[in-house]
N, C-alpha and C positions, 0 to 999 in steps of 0.2 A: 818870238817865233816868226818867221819866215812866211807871209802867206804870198808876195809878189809873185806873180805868171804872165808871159810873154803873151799878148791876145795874139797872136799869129800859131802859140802853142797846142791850139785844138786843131789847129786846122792841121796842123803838121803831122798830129798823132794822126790822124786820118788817113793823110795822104800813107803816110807810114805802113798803117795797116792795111790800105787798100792793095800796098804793092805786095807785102807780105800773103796776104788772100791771092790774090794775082796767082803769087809766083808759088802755094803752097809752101813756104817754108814755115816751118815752127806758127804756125795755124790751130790756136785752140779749137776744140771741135765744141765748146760752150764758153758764153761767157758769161759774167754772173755780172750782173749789175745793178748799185746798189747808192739810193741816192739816200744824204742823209742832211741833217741842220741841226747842230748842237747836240748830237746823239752821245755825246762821252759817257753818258750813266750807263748805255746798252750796248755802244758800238764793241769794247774789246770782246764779250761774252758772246756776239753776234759773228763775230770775224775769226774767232778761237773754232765755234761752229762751220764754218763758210771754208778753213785751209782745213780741218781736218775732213774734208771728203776723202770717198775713197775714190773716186773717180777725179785724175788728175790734170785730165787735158782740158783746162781752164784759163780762162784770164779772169781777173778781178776788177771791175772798173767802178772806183768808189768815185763817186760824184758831188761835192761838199756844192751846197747848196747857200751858200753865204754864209758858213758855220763860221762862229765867234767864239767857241771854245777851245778846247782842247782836240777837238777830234782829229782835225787835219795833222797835229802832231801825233796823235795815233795811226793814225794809216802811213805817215814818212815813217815813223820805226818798222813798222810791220815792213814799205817795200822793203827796207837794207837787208831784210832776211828770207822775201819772198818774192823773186822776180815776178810771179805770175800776176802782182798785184801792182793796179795804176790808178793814179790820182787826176781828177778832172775837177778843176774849179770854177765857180761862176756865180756871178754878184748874187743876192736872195732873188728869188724869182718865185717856184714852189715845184713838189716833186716833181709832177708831169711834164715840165720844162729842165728839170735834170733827168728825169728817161729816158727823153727824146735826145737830149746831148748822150748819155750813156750809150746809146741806141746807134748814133753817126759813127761811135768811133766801136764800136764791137764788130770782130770779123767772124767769131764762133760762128758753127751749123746751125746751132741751137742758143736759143738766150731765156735766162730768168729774169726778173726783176722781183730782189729781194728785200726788204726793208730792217736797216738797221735795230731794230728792236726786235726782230723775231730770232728763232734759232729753229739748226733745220736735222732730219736724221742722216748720220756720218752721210750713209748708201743715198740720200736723196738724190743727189744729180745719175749716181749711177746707174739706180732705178730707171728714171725718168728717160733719162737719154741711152738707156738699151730700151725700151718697149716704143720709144719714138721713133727708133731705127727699125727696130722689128715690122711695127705697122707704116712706115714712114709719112708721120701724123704731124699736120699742121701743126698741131694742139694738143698737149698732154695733162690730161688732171689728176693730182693726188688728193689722197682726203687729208684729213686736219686734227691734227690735235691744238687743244688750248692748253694755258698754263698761266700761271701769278707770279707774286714776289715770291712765294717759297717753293718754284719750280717744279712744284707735281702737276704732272702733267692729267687734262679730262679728257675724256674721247666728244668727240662733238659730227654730229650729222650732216648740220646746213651747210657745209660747205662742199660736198658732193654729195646729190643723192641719187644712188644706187638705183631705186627703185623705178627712176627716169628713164634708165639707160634701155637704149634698146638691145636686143642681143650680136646684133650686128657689131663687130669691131675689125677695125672704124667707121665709125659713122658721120654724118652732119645733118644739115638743117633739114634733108627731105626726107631722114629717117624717122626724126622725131620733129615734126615740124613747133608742135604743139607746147613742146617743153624745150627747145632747143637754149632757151635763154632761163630756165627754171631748175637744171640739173646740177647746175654749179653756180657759186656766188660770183660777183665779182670782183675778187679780190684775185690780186696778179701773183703773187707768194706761192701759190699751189698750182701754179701750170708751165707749164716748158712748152715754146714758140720757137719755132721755125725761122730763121729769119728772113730769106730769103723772100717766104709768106707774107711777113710783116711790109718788106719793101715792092713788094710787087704790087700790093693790095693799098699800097703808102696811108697803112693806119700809124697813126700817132695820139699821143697823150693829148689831153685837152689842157688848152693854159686856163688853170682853176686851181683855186687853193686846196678844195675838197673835193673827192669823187673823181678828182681826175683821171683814175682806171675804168669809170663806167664805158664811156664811151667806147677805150682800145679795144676792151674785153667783150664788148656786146657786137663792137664791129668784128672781132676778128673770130669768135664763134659763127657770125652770118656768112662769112666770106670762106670760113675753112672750109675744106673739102673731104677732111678726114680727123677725126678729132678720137683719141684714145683715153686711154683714164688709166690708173695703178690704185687697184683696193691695198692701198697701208698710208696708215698716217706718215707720212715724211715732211711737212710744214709742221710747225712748232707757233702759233700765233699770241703774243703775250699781249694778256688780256688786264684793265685796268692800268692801263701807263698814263700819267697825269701829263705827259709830255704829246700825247697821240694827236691828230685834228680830230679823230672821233671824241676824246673827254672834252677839244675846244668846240665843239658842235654850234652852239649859241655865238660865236663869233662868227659863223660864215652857213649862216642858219640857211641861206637862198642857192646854196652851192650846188648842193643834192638834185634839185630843181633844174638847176643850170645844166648840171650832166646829164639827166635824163630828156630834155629837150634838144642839145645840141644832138643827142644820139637819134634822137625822134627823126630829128631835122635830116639827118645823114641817110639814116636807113631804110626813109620812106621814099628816095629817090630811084633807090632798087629795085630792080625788074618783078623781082618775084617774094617783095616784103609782105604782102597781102596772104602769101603761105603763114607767115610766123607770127602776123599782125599780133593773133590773142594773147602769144607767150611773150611779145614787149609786152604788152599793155599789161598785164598783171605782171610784169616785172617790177616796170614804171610805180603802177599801185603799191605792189609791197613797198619798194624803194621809200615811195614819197611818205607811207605813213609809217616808216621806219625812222626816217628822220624828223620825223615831229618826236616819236619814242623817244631821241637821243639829247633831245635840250636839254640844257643845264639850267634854264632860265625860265620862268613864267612868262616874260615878258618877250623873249626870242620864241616860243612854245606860242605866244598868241600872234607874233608876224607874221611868222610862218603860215599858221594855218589861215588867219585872215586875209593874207595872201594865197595862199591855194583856193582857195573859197571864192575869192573876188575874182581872179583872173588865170593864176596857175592851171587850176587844173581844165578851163576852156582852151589856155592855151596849149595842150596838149593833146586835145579831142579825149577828154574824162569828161568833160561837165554831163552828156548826156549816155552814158553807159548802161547798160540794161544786163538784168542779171545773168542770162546767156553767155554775159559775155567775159565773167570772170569764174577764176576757178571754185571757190571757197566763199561761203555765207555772210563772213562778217564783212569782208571787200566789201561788196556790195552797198551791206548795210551801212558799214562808215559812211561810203560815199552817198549815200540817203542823208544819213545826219548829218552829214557837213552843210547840205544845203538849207536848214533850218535851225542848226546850231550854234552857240556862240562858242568859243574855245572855250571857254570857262565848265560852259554846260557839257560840251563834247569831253575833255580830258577828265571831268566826274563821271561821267557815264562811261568810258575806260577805267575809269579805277574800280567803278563798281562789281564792271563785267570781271577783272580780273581778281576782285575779292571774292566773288563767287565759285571764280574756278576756281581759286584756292579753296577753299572751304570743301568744294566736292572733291579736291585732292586729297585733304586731310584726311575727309571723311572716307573714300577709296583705300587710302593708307593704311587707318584703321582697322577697315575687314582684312586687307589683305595680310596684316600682322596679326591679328586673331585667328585667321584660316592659318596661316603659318606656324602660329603658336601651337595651334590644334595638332596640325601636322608632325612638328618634329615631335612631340608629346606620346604621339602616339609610334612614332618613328623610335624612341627611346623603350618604349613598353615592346614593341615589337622584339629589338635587339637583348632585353634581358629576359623575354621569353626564349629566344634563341640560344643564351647562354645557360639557360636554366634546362633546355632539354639537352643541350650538348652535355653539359655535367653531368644529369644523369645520364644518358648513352654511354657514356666515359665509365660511369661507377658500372654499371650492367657489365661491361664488355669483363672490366676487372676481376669482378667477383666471378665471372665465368671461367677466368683465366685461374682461377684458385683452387678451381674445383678438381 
């Protein structure tokens, strides 16, 4: 297989499209971009998803991120059949350093940034890029559904919620100042960006192995001026892929950290961050003890937090936070334990807490299927009384009729 490419070959795709954008000719109005590394298990199911949109005015720009498999011979078949689809190569590096490549040579109105492993609904792009146009929105967020290996799909919350939004549409950061960063996750799969926005504003990917969307996505909600949302699931996010950086977590245990400080670092030099300060800073907190959650490791599980503990979280302005100043009880409290706990004692007293909620689920579950049991029981007695006075009315009416 073939993987030689001219290094003068990016630049020219560039130049290429820039004239093309120029001159309006044959101008996707989105382009879909889509970095991937060694993805052959996900990429055809992923890309089978991606051409059957129904909305057609697309480009494709798949970006092999040092792949040594088969993939890049999957995406050369697919262009011979799919003009709209192009290939961008470059040595390993990591996604956020093929986005930003994707990102130079895209001329779309509008652009995604989708990941090889997921799959998305037919109408997604066409959703998303008529209500962008309608409100003509920086930023457009759909909700999420999850899925496994036997592709039934769950309906899942955190990845927009609703109950944030202000009534305003569009809104930004001075409608909701307080949640402007807690409404939506940061994962880049579920929102349609402006591009135009993107270059004005010159947000880019962070070079990082992990989290590298933290950053885009936290700058480009501060910076938008209009930011819309579509209630339906149209992301499709597959969950449990042993190939993911999330299942690698305990290799690049300090990454999470990384992204949320570089963002720290960025956003506090803005005029008017002191509006949204409290909704980073419990972003930050969930973030950071989210990725303690996601170790594979006991021993990546106590770096981490011995590191947060020792230096992270001072380096962040967490070490002296006070309870005013987050949203929810146990933030708080974590960040109490952490400064007198060992990891060892901290991730017990997590297990504990969360075998209790379990227990008072079970036990919740229980009444609530005994009340339910009572219910249809009586729901059943009810309907054979109903069939029992209808027969008789039926016999009455009969015997009347014979007389």
């Amino acid at each position: 297989m073939n993987r030689s490419r001219d290094k003068n070959e990016d630049k020219k795709m560039i130049q290429v499209n820039n004239v093309r954008e120029e001159s309006g000719e044959h101008v996707p109005k989105v382009s879909v971009i889509i970095p991937f590394h060694n993805a052959q298990s996900h990429l055809e199911e992923m890309m089978d998803s991606v051409e059957a949109q129904t909305f057609r005015e697309i480009e494709i720009l798949c970006v092999s991120d040092g792949s040594e498999d088969d993939s890049i011979k999957i995406i050369r078949e697919r262009m011979e059949k799919d003009p709209r689809i192009h290939l961008i190569e470059q040595e390993k590096h990591n996604a956020g350093v093929a986005r930003n490549k994707g990102l130079e040579c895209a001329v779309g109105k509008y652009v995604v940034f989708w990941d090889a492993d997921d799959r998305f609904h037919p109408k997604a792009l066409e959703e998303l890029y008529h209500k962008s146009e309608q409100v003509q929105a920086d930023i457009c967020v759909c909700e999420v559904c999850e899925f496994r290996g036997d592709g039934k799909l769950y309906e899942t919350g955190g990845y927009l919620q609703k109950d944030k939004l202000p009534e305003k549409d569009p809104f930004n950061k001075y409608d909701i100042p307080g949640d402007i960063f807690g409404f939506a996750s940061n994962m880049l799969w579920n929102k349609m960006l402006r591009r135009a926005f993107i270059v004005e504003n010159e947000i880019t990917f962070q070079d990082i192995r992990q989290g590298n969307d933290t950053a885009f996505v936290m700058q480009a909600m501060y910076h938008a001026e209009r930011i819309t949302t579509v209630s339906k699931e149209l992301a499709y996010y597959r969950m449990n892929n042993p190939g993911s950086l999330t299942s690698q977590a305990s290799e690049t245990w300090k990454c999470p950290f990384e992204s949320y400080r570089y963002t720290w670092e960025q956003l506090k030099k803005q005029d008017d961050f002191a509006l949204v300060e409290k909704s980073f800073r419990n972003k930050m907190i969930r973030g950071l003890f989210r990725s303690l959650n996601i170790q594979t490791s006991f021993a990546a599980y106590q770096e981490l937090y011995d590191f947060l503990k020792e230096e992270g979280m001072h380096a962040v302005d967490l070490e002296d936070v006070t309870e005013d100043m987050v949203e929810e009880p146990w933030m708080y409290a974590d960040l109490m334990r952490m400064k007198s706990m060992s990891a060892g004692d901290f991730l017990l007293c997590k297990a504990t807490e969360r075998m209790n909620d379990r227990d008072q689920l079970k036990y919740t579950l229980r009444r609530v299927r005994r009340r339910l049991a009572f219910l249809l029981a009586l729901n059943e007695k009810i309907k054979r009384l109903k069939k029992k006075i209808k027969g008789k009315s039926k016999k009455s009416i009969d015997e009347e009729g014979n007389r």
